[in-house]
C-alpha positions in Angstrom: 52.6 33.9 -27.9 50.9 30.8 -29.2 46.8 31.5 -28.9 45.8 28.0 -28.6 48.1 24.5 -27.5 47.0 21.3 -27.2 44.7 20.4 -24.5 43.5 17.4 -21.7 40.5 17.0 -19.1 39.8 16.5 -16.2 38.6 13.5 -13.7 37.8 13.5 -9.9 39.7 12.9 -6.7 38.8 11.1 -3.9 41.1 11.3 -1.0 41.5 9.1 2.1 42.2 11.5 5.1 39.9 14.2 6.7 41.1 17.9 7.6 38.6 20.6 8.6 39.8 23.6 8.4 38.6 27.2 10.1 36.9 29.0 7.7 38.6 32.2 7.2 37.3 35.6 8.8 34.4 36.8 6.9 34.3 40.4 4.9 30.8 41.8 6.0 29.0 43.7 3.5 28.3 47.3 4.2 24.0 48.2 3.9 23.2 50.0 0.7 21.2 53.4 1.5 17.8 53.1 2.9 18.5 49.1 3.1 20.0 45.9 4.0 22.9 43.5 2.9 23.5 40.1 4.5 26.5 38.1 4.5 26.8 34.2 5.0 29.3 32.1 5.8 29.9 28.2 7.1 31.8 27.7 10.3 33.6 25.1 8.8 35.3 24.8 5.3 34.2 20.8 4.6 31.7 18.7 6.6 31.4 14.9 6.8 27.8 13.2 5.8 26.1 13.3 8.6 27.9 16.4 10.4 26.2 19.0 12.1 26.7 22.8 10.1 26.4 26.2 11.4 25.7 28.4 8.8 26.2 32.2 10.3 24.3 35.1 9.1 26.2 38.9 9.4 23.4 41.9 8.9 24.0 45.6 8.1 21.4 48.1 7.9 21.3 51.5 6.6 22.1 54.3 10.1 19.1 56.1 8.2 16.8 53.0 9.5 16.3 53.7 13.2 15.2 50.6 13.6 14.9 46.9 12.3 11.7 45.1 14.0 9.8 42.0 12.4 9.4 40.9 9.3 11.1 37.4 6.8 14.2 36.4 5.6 14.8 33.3 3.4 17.7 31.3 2.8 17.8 28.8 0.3 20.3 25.1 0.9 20.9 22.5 -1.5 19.6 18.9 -1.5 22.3 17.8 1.0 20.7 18.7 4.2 18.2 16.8 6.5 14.5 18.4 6.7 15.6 19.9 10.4 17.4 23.1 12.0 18.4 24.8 14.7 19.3 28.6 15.9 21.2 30.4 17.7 21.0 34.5 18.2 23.1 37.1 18.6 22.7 38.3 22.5 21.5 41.7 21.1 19.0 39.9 19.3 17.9 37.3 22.4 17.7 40.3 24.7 15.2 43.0 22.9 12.9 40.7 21.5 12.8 38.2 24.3 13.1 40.7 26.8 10.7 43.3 25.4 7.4 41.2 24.7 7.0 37.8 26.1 4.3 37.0 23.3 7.1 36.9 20.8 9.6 34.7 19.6 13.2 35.7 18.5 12.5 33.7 15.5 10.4 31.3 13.9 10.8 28.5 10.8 9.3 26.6 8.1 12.0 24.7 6.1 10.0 24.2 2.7 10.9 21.1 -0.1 12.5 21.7 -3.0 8.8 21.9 -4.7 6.1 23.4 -3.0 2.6 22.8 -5.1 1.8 26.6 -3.7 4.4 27.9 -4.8 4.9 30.7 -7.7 6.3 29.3 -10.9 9.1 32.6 -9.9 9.6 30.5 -6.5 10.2 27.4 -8.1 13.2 29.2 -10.9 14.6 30.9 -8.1 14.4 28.1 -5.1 15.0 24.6 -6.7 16.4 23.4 -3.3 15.4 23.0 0.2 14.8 26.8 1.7 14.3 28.1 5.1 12.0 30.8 5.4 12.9 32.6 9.1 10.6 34.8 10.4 11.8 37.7 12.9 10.1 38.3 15.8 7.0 36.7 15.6 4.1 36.1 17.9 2.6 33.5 18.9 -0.2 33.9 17.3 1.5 33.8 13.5 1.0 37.5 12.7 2.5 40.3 12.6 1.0 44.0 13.9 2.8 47.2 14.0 1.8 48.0 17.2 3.9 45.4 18.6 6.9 45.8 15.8 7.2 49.4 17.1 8.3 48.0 20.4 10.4 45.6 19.6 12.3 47.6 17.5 16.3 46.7 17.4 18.5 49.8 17.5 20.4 49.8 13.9 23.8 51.4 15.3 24.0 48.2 17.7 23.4 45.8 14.9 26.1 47.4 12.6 28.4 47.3 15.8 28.1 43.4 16.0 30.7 41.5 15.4 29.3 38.3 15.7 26.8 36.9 13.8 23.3 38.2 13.9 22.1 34.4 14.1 23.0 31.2 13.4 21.2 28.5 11.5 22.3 24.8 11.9 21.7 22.3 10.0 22.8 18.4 9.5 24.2 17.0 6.5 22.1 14.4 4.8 23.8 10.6 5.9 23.8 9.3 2.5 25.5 13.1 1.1 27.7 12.1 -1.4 31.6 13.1 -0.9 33.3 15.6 -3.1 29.7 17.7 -3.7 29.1 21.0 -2.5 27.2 22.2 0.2 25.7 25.3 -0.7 23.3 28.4 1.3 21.9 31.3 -0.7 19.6 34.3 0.1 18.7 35.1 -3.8 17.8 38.6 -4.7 14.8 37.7 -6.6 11.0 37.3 -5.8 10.1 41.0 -6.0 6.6 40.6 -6.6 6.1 37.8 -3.2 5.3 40.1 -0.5 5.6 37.7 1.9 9.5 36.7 1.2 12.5 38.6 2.3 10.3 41.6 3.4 11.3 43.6 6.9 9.0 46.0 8.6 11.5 49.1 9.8 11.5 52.8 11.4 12.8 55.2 8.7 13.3 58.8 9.9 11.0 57.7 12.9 8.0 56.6 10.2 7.3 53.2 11.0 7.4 51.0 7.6 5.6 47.9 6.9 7.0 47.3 3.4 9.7 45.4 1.5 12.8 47.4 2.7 14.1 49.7 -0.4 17.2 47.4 -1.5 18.9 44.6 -0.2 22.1 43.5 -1.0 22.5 40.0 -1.1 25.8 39.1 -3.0 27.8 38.4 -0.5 24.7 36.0 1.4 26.4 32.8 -0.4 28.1 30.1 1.0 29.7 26.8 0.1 31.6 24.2 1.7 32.8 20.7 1.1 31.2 18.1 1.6 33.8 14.8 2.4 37.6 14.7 3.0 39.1 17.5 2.1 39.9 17.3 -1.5 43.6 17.9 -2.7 44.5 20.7 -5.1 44.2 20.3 -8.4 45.8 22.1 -10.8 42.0 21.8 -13.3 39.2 23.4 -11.9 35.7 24.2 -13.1 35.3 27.8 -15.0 31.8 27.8 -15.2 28.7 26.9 -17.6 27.5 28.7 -21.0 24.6 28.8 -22.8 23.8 29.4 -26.3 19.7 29.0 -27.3 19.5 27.6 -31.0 17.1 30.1 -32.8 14.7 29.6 -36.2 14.9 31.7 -39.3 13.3 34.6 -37.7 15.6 34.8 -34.9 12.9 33.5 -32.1 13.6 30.5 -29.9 13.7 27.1 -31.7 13.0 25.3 -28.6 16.9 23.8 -28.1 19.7 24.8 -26.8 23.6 24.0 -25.9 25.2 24.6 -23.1 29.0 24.5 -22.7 31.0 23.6 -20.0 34.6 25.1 -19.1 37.7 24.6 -17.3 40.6 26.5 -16.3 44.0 26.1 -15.2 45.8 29.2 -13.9 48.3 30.6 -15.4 50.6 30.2 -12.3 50.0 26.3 -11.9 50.5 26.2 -15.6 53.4 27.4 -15.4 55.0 25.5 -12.5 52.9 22.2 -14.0 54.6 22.4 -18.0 56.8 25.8 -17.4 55.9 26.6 -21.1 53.5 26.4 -23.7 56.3 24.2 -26.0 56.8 21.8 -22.9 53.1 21.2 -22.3 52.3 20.7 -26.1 54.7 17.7 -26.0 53.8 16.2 -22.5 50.4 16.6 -22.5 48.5 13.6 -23.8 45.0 14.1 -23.1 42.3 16.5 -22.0 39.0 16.1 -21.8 35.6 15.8 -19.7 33.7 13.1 -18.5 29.3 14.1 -19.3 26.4 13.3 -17.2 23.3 13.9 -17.2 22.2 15.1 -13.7 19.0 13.1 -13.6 21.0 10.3 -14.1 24.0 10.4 -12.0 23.1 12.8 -9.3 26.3 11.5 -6.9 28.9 11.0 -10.0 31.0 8.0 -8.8 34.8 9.1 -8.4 36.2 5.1 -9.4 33.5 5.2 -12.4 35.1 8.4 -13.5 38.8 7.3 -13.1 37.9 3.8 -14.4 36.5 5.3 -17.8 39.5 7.7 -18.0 42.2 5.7 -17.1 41.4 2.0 -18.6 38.5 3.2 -21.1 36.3 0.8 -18.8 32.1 1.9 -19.7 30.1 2.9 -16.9 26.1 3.6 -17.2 25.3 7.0 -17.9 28.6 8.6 -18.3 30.5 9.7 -21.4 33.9 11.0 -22.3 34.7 13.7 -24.6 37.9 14.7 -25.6 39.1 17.9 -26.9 41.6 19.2 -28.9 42.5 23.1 -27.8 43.8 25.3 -24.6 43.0 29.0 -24.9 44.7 31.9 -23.5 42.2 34.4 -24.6 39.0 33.3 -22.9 40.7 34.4 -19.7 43.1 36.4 -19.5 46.3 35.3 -17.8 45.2 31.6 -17.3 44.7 28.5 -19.8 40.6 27.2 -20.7 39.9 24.2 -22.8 35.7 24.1 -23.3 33.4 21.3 -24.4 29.8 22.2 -25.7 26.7 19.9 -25.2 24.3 20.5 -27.8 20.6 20.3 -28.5 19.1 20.2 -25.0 15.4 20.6 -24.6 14.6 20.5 -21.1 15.4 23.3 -18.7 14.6 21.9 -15.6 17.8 19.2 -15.9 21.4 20.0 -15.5 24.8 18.6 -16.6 27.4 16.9 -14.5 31.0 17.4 -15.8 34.6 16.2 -14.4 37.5 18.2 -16.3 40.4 15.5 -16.7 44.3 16.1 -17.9 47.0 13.7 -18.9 50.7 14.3 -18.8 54.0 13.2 -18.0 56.1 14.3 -15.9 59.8 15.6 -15.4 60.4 12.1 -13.9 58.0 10.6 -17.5 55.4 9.4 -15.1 51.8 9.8 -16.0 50.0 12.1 -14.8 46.0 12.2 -14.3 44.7 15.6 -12.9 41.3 15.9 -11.9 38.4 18.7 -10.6 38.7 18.7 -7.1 34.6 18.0 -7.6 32.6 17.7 -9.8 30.6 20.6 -11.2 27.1 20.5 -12.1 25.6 22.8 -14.6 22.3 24.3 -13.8 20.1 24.4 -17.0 17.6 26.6 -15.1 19.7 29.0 -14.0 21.8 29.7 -17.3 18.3 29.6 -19.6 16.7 32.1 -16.7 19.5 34.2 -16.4 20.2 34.6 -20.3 16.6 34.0 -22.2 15.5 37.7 -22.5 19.4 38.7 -23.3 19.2 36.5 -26.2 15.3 37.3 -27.0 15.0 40.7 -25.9 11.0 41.9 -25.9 
């Protein structure tokens, strides 16, 4: 089988009408032993600018914890949210703390900025959005003493016995949100050395703890949803982002780096788009991506995209790249054509790219096929994530 065919990319979508779908029924994550794993998931699969979202929030905790009692959990959202919230408990959770100790308060808040001047240069990597930073059975007062933690303990069994979410957090989406983005909630696993983040005080064995709990579990606490009309099906979608640091003679970093952006088709829409590899060689005209620079263009423009694709028409701050290969070994099974960015210097930026394909069709129409959205490339995450891989101490 042919290794590598001519390829297109991609440009963006904008459609007219508005379905919200359910989102489907969430998989919670079991505890890992002596700790906790949280699951998250949106109540809705898109959201209009401007709509109200309930973001729910499943817990499991080890049975070897007796109890859960006070302590902080942070969830990080994106840009595209409104400086406000509101919560809703589970009635387990309403009922022990609120009926146990009038002093406390199911829960309390600070939603933080995306840069906080206190904050550790590990904060800022890690939370480069708006985060929430919930705090579980407080008192009034602010703090939090173990004499009151013991007795507002929540049994463990009945948490793990809930089907419903252990809270809700909602939020609005920002007015001016642009359509065909993202809306995204995290809990990231990081910030091991901050005390005063994601740390639970529990009963272990009947020993009351007032320490970071021994492991979390957080891969299943992300969440994304659309933000806009729903956007049709494409048959192009983003892959993800690479990096590659440039290095000097001696092998240390050279202070650039590229970072590559990919796209996938699967093998199944491939199929039913070209039904073979010598079919899409001849009806595929173009492929390609459309580049820019997230600083610049943080809401890409759907018409600007099309409108440079389509009729070669310039738009400010965006360029196209063509290229000139489909793989079928960089995943196995589907079809990736790539296009690498090169000698970047700044880590804090990102990259915004739209994955465009032209073809004709049985009928010898044109074709355009765009990302359902457009991806953006996190330059902070890839260079965190992969620095000490690539310069190993």
């Amino acid at each position: 089988m042919v290794k590598k065919i001519s390829a297109l990319l991609l440009a963006l979508v904008l459609c007219l009408s508005v379905v919200v779908l359910p989102a489907s029924a969430v998989e919670i994550t079991e505890a890992p032993t002596n700790g906790m794993a949280v699951t998250l998931e949106w109540d809705q699969e898109s959201y209009m600018p401007g709509d109200e979202a309930t973001l729910n929030v499943y817990v499991r905790v080890d049975e070897a914890t007796d109890m859960l009692m006070t302590g902080y959990l942070v969830i990080a959202f994106d840009d595209y949210i409104d400086a406000s919230a509101s919560f809703t408990p589970s009635d387990l959770y309403e009922s022990i703390y609120k009926d146990l100790n009038d002093n406390h308060t199911w829960m309390a808040s600070t939603l933080y900025s995306k840069i906080q001047a206190a904050n550790t240069a590990e904060e800022n990597a890690i939370y480069t959005s708006n985060y929430l930073r919930l705090s579980l059975g407080k008192n009034t007062g602010g703090s939090h003493d173990n004499a009151s933690n013991a007795k507002l303990g929540l049994p463990v069994s009945e948490i793990n016995e809930l089907e419903e979410p252990f809270f809700s957090v909602t939020v609005t989406v920002s007015a001016d949100a642009p359509e065909g983005v993202k809306l995204n909630a995290a809990m990231p696993s990081g910030l091991a050395s901050v005390t005063t983040y994601s740390t639970m005080n529990y009963r272990l064995n009947g020993t009351t703890k007032n320490v970071k709990m021994a492991s979390y579990d957080y891969s299943a606490a992300v969440a994304e949803a659309s933000i806009g009309a729903e956007v049709a099906a494409s048959i192009l979608n983003p892959l993800k982002g690479q990096i590659r640091f440039q290095k000097d003679g001696n092998g240390a970093y050279a202070g650039k780096f590229d970072v590559r952006a990919l796209a996938v088709i699967t093998g199944a829409d491939f199929e039913a788009t070209f039904g073979d590899i010598a079919t899409a060689k001849a009806n595929i005209k173009e492929a390609g991506f459309v580049f820019a620079s997230g600083a610049n263009v943080a809401a890409p423009s759907m018409d600007a995209v099309k409108a440079l694709v389509e009729n070669g028409t310039a738009a400010a701050g965006y360029s196209k790249k063509t290229v000139n290969y489909i793989s079928t070994t960089i995943d196995a099974g589907n079809y990736v054509f790539s296009c690498i960015v090169t000698d970047a210097t700044d880590n804090t930026q990102s990259l915004v790219a739209v994955g465009y394909i032209v073809y004709t069709n049985d009928a010898g129409d044109t074709v355009y096929a765009y990302y359902p959205a457009a991806q953006e490339i996190s330059f902070a995450g890839l260079f965190n994530d992969y620095y000490d891989d690539a310069f190993p101490a």
